[in-house]
N, C-alpha and C positions, 0 to 999 in steps of 0.2 A: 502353110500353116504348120508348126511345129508345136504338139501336142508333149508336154509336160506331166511326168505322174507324178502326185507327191505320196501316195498310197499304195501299195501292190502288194495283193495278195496270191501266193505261191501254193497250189494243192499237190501235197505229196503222201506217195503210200507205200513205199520201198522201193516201187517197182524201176528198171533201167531210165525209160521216160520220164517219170518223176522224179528222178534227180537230175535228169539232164533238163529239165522245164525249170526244177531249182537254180540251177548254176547259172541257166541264161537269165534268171529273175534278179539275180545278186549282181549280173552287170547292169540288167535294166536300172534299177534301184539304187545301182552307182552314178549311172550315166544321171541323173536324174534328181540325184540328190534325194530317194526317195527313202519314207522306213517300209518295211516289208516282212510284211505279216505269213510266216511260214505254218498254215492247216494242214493236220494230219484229221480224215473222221476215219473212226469204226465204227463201219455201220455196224448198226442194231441188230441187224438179223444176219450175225454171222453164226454165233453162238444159240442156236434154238437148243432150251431143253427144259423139260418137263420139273424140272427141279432147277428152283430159285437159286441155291447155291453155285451150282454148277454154273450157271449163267453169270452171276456176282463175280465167283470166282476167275473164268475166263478171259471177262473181261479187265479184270484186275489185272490179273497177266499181260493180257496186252498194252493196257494202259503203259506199263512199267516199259515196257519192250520200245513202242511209240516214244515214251519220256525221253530214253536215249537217242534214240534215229535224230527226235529231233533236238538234244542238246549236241547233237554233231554237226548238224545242219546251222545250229547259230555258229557255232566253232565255225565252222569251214566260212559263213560269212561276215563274220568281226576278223579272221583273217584275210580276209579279201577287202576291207576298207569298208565295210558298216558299221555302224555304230547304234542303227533303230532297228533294232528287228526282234521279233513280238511273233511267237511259238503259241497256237492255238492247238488244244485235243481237245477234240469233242465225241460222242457217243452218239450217232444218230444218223442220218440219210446222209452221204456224201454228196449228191446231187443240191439237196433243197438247202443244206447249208452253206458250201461253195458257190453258190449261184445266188442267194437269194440273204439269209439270214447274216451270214459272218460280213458280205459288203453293206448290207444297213448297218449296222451296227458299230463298224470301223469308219463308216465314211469309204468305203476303197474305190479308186479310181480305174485301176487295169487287175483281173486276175491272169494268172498264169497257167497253164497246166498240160502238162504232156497229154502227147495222142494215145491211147490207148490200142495194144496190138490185139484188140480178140479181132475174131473172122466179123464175117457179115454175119452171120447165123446168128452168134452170140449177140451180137448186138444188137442185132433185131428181137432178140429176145429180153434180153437184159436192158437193153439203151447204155451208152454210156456217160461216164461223167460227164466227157469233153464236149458231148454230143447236147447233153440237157445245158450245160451252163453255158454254150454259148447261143443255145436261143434263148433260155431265161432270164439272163445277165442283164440288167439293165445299166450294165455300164460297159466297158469294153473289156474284150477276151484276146488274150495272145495264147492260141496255140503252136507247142513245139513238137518237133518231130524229131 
């Protein structure tokens, strides 16, 4: 049985992993004939502060910062032979919308996403993305490493 994607969703956050989960997502999506949907979230509670503005503001900041990352990320995949690929920012839990809200919505069939290098500790503390969305996912998860 050879399983066809026509949807693939890509979660990146600058980080090394996240661009190499990128890269292999823009051959899946080749191989595949697929469009591929490249998610950056900030989360919500990176920026805590007591004043409104400060919080508006930072994230405004990032947002702009994000906007680039990922108008290089469509570049680098319209130069590799895509022609569908659709750049989500969102502000909110990386976990529940990776996993849960951005593939309703799309329809997506496979997401993507690098392994994350924190220790055990941290991630027993924290959890991580790759760790929540491939139990949550109710569709299939390719993790890279």
């Amino acid at each position: 049985m050879i399983t066809t994607y026509k949807k693939i969703l890509v979660g990146v956050d600058g980080s090394d992993l996240a661009n190499k989960a990128f890269m292999e997502a823009v051959e899946v999506a080749k191989r595949n004939d697929a469009e591929l949907y490249v998610a950056h979230i900030i989360p919500s509670t990176v920026y805590v502060s007591p004043d409104a503005s400060v919080y508006a503001k930072m994230t405004a900041m990032e947002k702009d910062r994000v906007k680039e990352q990922l108008a290089a990320n469509i570049r680098y995949a319209n130069n590799h032979g895509l022609t569908k690929v659709t750049p989500i920012l969102e502000v909110g839990s990386p976990k529940k919308e990776i996993a849960i809200r951005i593939p309703e919505e799309y329809g997506i069939d496979l997401i993507m996403l690098g392994i994350t290098g924190k220790g055990v500790i941290e991630r027993m503390m924290m959890g991580s993305v790759a760790q929540y969305v491939s139990a949550h996912a109710a569709t299939n998860v390719l993790l890279v490493k």
